[in-house]
VOGU-3710 file (C-alpha; in Angstrom, 3 decimals, decimal comma):
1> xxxxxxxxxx> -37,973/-35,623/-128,938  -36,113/-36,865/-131,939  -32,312/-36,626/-131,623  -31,840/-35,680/-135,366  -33,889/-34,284/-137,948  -33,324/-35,287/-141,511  -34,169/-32,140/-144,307  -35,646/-33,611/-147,643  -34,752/-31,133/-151,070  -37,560/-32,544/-153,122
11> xxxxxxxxxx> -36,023/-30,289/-155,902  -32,164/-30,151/-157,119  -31,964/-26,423/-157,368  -32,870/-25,323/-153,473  -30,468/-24,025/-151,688  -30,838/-25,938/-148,205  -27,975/-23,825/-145,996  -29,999/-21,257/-144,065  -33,079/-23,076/-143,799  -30,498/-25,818/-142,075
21> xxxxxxxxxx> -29,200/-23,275/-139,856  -32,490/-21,755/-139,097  -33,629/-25,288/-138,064  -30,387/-26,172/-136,241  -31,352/-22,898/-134,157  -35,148/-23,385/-133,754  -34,391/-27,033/-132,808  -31,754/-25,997/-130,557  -28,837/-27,118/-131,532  -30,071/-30,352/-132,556
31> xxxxxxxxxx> -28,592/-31,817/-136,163  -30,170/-31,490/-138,934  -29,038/-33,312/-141,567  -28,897/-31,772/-145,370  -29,281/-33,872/-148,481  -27,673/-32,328/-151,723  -28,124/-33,830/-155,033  -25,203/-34,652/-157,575  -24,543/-38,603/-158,566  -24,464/-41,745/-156,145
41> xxxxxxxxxx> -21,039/-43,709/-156,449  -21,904/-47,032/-158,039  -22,551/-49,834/-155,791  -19,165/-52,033/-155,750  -18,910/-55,502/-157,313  -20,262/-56,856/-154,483  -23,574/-55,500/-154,854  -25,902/-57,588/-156,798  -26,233/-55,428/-160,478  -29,557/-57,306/-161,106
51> xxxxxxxxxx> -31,509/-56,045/-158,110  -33,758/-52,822/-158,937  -32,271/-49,468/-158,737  -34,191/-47,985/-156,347  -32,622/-51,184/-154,317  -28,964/-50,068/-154,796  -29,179/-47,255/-152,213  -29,844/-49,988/-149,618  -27,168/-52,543/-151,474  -24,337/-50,404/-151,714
61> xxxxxxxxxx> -24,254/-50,309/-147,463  -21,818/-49,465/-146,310  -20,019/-48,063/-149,173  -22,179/-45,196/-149,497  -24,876/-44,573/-146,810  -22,380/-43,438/-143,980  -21,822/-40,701/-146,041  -25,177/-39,335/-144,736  -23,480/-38,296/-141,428  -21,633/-35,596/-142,790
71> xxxxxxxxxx> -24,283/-34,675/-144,874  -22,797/-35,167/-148,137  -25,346/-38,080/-149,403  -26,190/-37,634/-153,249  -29,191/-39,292/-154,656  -31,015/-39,492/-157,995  -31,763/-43,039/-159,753  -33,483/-42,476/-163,401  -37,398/-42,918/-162,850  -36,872/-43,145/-159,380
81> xxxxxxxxxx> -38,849/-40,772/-156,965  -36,774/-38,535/-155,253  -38,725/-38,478/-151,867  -38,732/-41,866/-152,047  -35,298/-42,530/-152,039  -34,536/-39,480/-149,555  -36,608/-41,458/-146,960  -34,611/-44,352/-147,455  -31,636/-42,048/-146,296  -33,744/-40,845/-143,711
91> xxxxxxxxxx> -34,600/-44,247/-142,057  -30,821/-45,050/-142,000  -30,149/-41,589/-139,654  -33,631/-42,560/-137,514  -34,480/-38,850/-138,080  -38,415/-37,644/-138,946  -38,246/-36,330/-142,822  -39,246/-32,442/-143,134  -39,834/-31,946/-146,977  -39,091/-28,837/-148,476
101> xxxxxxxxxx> -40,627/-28,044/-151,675  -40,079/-25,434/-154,291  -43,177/-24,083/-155,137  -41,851/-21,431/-157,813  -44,925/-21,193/-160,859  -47,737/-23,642/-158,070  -51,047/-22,269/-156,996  -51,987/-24,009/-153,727  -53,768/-26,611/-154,731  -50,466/-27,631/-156,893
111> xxxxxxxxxx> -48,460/-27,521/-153,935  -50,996/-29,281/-151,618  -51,233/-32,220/-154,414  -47,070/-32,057/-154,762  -46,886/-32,313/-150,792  -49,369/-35,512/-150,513  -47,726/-37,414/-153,378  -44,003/-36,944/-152,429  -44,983/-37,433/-148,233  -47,167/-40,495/-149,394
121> xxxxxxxxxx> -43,911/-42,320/-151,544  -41,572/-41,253/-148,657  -43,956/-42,656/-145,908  -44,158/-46,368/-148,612  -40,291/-45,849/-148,364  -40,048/-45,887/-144,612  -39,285/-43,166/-143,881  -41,295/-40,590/-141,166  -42,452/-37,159/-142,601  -43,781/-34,510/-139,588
131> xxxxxxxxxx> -43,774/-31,029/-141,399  -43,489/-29,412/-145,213  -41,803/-25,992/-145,698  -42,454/-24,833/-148,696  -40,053/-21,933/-150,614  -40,985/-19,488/-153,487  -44,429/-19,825/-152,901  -47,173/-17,151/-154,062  -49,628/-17,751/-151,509  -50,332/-18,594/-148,001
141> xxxxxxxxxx> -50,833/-22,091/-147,433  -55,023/-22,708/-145,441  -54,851/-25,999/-144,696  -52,639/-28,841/-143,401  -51,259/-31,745/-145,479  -52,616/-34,784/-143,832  -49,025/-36,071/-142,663  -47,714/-32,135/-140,758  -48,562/-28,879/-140,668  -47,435/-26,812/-143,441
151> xxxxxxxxxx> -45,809/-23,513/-144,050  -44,764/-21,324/-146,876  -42,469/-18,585/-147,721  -42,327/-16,398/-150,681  -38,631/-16,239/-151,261  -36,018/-18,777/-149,892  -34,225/-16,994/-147,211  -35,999/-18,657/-144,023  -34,826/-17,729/-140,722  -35,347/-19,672/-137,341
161> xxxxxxxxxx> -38,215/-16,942/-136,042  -39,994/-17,817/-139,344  -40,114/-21,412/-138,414  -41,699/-20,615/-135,034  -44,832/-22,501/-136,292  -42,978/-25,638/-136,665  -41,675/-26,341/-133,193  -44,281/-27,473/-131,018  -44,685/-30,413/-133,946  -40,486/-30,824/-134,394
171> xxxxxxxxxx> -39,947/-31,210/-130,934  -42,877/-33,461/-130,212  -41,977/-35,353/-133,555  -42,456/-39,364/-133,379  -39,100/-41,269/-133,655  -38,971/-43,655/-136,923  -39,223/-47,322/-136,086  -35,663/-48,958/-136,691  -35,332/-50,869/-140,200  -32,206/-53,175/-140,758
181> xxxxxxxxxx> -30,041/-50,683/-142,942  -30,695/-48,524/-139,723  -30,069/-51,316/-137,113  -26,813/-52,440/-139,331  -25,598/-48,657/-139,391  -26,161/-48,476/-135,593  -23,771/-51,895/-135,295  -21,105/-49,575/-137,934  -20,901/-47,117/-135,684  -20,458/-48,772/-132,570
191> xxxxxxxxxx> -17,613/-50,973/-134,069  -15,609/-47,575/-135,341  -16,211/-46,085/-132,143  -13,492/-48,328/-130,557  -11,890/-50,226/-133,369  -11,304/-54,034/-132,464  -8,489/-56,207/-133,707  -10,161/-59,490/-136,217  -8,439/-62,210/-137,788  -9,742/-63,937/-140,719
201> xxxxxxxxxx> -8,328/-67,467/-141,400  -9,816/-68,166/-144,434  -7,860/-65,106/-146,984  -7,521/-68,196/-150,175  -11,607/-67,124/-150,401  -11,913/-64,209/-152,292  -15,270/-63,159/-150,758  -12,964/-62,877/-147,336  -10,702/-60,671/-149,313  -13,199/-58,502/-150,426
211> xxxxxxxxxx> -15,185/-58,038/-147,231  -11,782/-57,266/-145,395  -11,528/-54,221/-147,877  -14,635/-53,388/-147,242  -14,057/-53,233/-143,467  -10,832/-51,450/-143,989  -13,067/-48,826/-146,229  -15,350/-48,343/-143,061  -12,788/-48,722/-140,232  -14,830/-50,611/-138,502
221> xxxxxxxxxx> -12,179/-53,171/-136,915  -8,515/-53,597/-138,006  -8,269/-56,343/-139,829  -5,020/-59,373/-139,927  -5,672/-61,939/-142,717  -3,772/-65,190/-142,229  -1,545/-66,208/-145,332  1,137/-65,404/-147,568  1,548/-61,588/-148,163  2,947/-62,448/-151,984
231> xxxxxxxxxx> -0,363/-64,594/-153,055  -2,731/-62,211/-150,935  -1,401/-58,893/-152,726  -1,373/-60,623/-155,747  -4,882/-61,954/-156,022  -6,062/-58,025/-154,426  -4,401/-56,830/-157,087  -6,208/-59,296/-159,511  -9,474/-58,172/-157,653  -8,600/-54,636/-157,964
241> xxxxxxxxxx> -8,759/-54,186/-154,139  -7,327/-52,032/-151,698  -6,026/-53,673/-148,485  -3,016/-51,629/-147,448  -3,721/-51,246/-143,857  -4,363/-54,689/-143,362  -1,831/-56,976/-141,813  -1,231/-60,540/-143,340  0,191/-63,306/-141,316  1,738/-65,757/-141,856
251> xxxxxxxxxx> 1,189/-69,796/-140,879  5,032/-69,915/-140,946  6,150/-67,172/-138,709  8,168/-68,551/-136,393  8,287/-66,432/-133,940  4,705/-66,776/-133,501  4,614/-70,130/-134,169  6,746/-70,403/-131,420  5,261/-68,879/-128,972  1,712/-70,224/-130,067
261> xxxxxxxxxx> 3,063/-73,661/-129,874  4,373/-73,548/-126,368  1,228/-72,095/-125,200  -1,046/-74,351/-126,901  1,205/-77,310/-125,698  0,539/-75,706/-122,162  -3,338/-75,505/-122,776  -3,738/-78,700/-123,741  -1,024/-81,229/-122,053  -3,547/-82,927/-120,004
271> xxxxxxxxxx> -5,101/-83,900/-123,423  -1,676/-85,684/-124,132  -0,877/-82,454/-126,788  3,107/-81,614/-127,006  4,966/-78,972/-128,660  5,465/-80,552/-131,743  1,713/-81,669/-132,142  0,838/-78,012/-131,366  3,124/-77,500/-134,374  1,110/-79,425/-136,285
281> xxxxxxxxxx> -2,359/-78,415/-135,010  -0,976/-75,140/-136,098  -0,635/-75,669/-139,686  -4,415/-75,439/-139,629  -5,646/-71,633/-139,989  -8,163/-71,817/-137,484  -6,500/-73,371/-134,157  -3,676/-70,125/-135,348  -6,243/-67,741/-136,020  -7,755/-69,244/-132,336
291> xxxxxxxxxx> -4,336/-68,787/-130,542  -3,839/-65,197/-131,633  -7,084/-64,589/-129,753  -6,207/-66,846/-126,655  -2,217/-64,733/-126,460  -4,203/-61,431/-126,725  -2,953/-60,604/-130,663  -6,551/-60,246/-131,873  -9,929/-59,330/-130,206  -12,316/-62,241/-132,207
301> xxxxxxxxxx> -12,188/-63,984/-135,370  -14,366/-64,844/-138,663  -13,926/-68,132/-140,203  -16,265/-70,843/-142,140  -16,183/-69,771/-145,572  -13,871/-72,558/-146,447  -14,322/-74,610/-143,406  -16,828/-76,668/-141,419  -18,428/-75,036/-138,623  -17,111/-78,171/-136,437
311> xxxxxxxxxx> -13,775/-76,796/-137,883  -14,380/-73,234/-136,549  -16,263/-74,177/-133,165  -14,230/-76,771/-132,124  -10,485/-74,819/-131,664  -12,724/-72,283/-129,862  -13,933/-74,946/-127,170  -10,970/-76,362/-126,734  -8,479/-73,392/-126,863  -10,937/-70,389/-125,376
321> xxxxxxxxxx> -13,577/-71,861/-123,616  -16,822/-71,201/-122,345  -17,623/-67,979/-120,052  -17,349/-69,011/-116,494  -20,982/-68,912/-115,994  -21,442/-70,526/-118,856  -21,645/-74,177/-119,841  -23,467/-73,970/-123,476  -22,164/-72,832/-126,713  -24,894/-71,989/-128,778
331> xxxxxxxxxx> -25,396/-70,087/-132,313  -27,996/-66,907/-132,487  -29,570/-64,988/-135,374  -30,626/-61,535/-135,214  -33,935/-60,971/-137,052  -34,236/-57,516/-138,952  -37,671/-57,151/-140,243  -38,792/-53,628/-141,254  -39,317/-52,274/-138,111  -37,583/-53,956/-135,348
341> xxxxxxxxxx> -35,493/-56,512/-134,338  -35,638/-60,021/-132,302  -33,194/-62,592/-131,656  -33,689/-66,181/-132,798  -31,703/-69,198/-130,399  -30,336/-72,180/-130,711  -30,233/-72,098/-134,368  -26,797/-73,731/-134,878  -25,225/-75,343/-132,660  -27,116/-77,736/-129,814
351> xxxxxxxxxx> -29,257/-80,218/-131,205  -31,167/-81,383/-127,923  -30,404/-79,217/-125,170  -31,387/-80,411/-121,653  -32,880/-78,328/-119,495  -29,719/-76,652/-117,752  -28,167/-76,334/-121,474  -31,146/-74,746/-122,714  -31,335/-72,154/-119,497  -28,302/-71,454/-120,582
361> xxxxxxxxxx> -29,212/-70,641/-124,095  -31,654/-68,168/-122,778  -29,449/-66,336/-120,892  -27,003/-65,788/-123,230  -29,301/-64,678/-125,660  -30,452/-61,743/-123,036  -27,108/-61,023/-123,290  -26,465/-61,002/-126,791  -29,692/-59,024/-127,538  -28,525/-56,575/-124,697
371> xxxxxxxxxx> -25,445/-55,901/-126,339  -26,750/-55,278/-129,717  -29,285/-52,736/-127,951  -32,663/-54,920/-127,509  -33,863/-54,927/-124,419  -34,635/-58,274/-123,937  -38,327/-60,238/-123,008  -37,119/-64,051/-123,435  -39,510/-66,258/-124,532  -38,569/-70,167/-124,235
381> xxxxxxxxxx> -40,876/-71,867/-126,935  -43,152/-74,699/-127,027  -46,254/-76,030/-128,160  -47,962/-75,420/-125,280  -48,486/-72,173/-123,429  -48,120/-72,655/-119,386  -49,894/-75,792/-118,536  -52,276/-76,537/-121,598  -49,939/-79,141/-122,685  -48,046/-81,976/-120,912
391> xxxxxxxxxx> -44,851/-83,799/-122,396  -41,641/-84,369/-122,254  -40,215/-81,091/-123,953  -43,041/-79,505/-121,950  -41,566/-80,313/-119,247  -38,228/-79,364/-119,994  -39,195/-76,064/-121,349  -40,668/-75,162/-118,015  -37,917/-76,704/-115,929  -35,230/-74,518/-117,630
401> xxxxxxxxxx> -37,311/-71,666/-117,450  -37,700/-72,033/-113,682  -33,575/-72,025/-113,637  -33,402/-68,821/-115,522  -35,762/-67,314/-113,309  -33,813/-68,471/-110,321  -30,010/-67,818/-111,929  -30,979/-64,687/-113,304  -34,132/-62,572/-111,602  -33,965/-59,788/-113,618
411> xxxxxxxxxx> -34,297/-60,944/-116,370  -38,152/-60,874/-118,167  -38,299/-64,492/-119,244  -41,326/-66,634/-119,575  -42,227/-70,111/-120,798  -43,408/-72,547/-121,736  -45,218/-70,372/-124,208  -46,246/-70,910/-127,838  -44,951/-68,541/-130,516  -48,442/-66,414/-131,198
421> xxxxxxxxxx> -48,742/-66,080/-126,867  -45,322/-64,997/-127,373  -44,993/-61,985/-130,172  -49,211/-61,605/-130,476  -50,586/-59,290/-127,832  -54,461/-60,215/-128,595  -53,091/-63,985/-128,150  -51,409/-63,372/-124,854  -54,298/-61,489/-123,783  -56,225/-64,835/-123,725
431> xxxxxxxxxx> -53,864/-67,462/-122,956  -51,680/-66,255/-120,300  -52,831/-62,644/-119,467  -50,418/-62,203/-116,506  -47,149/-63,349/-118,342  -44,720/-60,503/-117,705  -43,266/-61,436/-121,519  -46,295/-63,133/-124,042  -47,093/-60,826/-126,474  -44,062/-58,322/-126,511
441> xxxxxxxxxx> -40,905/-61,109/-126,576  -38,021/-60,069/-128,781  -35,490/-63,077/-128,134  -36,752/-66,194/-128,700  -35,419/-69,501/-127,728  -36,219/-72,889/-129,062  -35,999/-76,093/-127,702  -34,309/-78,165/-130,341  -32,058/-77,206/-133,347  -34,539/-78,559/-135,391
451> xxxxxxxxxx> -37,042/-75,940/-134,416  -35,384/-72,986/-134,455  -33,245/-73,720/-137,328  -36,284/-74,401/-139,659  -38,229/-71,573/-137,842  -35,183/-68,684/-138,853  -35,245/-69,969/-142,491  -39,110/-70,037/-142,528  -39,248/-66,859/-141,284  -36,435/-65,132/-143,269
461> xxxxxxxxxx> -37,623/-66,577/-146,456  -41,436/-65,763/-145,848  -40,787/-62,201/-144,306  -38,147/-60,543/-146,173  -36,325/-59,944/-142,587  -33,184/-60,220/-142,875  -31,394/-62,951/-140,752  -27,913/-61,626/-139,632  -25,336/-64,561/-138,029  -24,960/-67,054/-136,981
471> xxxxxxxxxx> -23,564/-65,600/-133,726  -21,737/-67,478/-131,570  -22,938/-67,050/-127,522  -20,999/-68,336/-124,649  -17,137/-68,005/-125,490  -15,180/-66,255/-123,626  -13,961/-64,324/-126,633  -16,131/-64,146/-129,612  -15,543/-66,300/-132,864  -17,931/-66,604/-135,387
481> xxxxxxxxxx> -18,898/-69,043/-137,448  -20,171/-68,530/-141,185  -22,217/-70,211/-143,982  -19,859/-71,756/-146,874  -22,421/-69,957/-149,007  -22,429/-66,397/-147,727  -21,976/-63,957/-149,701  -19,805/-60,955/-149,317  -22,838/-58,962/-147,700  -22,826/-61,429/-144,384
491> xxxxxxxxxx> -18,592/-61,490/-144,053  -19,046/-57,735/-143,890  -22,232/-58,264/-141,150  -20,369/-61,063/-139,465  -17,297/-59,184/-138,903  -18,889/-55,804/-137,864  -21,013/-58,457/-135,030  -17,911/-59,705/-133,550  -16,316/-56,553/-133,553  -19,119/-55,612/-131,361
501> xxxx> -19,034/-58,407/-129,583  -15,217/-58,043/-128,976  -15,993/-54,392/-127,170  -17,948/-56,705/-124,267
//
């Protein structure tokens, strides 16, 4: 049974309370979530003005869409259908659509025609339709739309006895497959259940600035940008951005600096580092923005808009190190395509993992897809698929699946395989029919940067799914690395992802 059911007005002037309440009631209790029409809030400057309206709903995440949850979510985009753009809402709350239509001044046949049209855009939209109710109507509905059952009702006063009909097909109702606004508002929520503490190194970028007020506007972490307060309020205010809430500091605070300098000295003496070359190390945003982490000031940090990702990684290594169990940094991508989501490994980091490094790999992306709710089937990928191949990599692929296997039995791991064994069913079927993972893996794990770097791009530019990191797997606190060319869009993503990461 659905755990939220999402009411469509197809029609500005219906009155949606008491058929909510009658469905809260037939439903038991469950929510059902309202949609009244007024204006959507433009899309802030970050959102790309030339993309199509009908786009902008999706775009202005997550401005707009959480306002869904308390069921205050306006739409209406000129020339843009209404169901349409309703299912879109719906997708985000992972709640089957129930359409109610006004059929004031419709014969049946009207209505019937209304109901296949608006169920037909909002299924093309993603979203799930299971039943149409319609209101005003002058007849009695004698057949089904092709989607849900139907039902009618001559004025619009609708009580929970008058539903009756519905609930056998509301209660058995299919639960919408998971598209990325849905999968990103999932990761929202999480974060602002229990707010983490990020720094951001990097606050001279003004794409940094502007995803920090965008964080601020969700509370999904708290948020301490590393600079001057005077240039940083200065240039917000040039921006026209909020960020009181946010704390700012600074490089030369010496009573962190202090304390960050002995420690760091500490961390690293056998490395020949003193006090005053921690100073210096110091100057340099990231090994700070590192050492607030290591003394327990901040949960994770978000850097690589300015710098290098060697500039980003490497204070990490040094400074937090590796997980205990772990030996391997490596850099993930979560894969959003329209109805689901996999995880994509090495893509960043390790250019020729040996077998121990790359069993490694594989089980911290089971990890990393566990905590970002996929239940993980790891696929280690190769050309060959079992033993119809021989090689070195071969060989390697099979080796560190056998120490996976060994290090971690519960986990549902398989390879050598070859990417259709691994995500095609009819292609598992015939090559390795008794593999407990070909033809349903969702984390995928590639034996050379090469590969799986050129395989995320391939597959995010010739998809439309939308690639979402890189995430950094192994640390013992997170810090993430980003593109110098991301846009405003990933910071936000990035920062909501370590967030997460930061709850463990």
């Amino acid at each position: 049974m659905a755990s939220s059911y999402y009411l469509a007005p197809l029609q500005a002037n219906i009155n949606t309370k008491t058929i909510t309440a009658a469905l809260t009631q037939l439903l038991g209790n469950l929510p059902v979530q309202p949609v009244f029409q007024s204006g959507l809030p433009e899309p802030q400057d970050w959102v790309l003005k030339s993309k199509p309206a009908a786009q902008k709903l999706i775009n202005a995440f997550p401005v707009s869409v959480p306002a869904l949850y308390d069921g205050s979510f306006t739409t209406t985009f000129p020339g843009i259908d209404i169901a349409s753009v309703h299912a879109r809402a719906a997708s985000h709350l992972l709640a089957p659509m129930i359409l109610l239509i006004d059929a004031s001044g419709m014969d049946e046949e009207a209505a019937v025609q209304s109901g296949h049209i608006m169920a037909f855009n909002a299924s093309q939209a993603g979203g799930t339709p299971v039943a149409t109710i319609l209101v005003n109507a002058s007849f009695t509905p004698s057949v089904s739309l092709e989607h849900a059952p139907v039902i009618a009702f001559s004025g619009s006063e609708v009580s929970a006895e008058d539903l009756a009909k519905l609930a056998p097909t509301l209660k058995n109702a299919p639960r919408p497959a998971i598209p990325p606004l849905a999968f990103q508002g999932r990761l929202t929520e999480r974060a602002k259940a229990a707010p983490r503490t990020i720094v951001l190194p990097e606050s001279e970028d003004d794409r940094v600035l502007q995803a920090a007020a965008q964080i601020l506007k969700l509370s999904a972490a708290n948020i301490i940008l590393l600079g001057e307060e005077a240039q940083i309020s200065s240039r917000a205010k040039e921006l026209h951005l909020d960020l009181d809430g946010i704390q700012v500091v600074s490089l030369r605070d010496k009573e962190r600096l202090d304390k960050y300098a002995s420690r760091l000295a500490e961390l690293r003496a056998h490395k020949g580092v003193t006090i005053e070359k921690a100073r210096q190390l110091l100057q340099d945003s990231a090994y700070f923005g590192t050492m607030m982490i290591e003394s327990g000031d901040a949960d994770g940090m978000v850097s690589g808009a300015c710098h290098t990702t060697a500039n980003t990684i490497r204070p990490a290594l040094q400074i937090i190190k590796t997980k205990p169990e772990v030996s391997t940094v490596s850099g993930a991508f979560l894969m959003l395509f329209s109805d689901h989501a996999h995880l994509y490994a090495d893509c960043a980091v390790s250019i020729d993992p040996n077998a121990d490094q790359l069993a490694d790999i594989a089980a911290s992306s089971a990890n990393t897809a566990s905590q970002f709710g996929i239940d993980p089937k790891v696929a280690l990928i190769s050309y060959s698929t079992g033993d119809s191949g021989s090689g070195q990599t071969v060989e390697k692929v099979l080796q560190a699946t056998q120490i996976v296997k060994e290090n971690h039995p519960e986990l549902a791991v398989d390879g050598p395989l070859q990417f259709d064994a691994a995500i095609d069913k009819t292609v598992a079927a015939k090559k390795c029919p008794t593999s407990p993972v070909a033809g349903q893996a969702n984390v995928f794990v590639f034996n050379h940067l090469d590969v799986g770097n050129c395989v995320y791009k391939a597959v995010q530019r010739t998809s439309g799914a939308v690639a979402v990191g890189p995430i950094l797997q192994g640390l013992n606190k997170p810090v993430n690395d980003l593109s110098r060319g991301a846009l405003i869009e990933d910071i936000v993503n990035t920062i909501i992802i370590t967030a997460v990461q930061a709850q463990g």
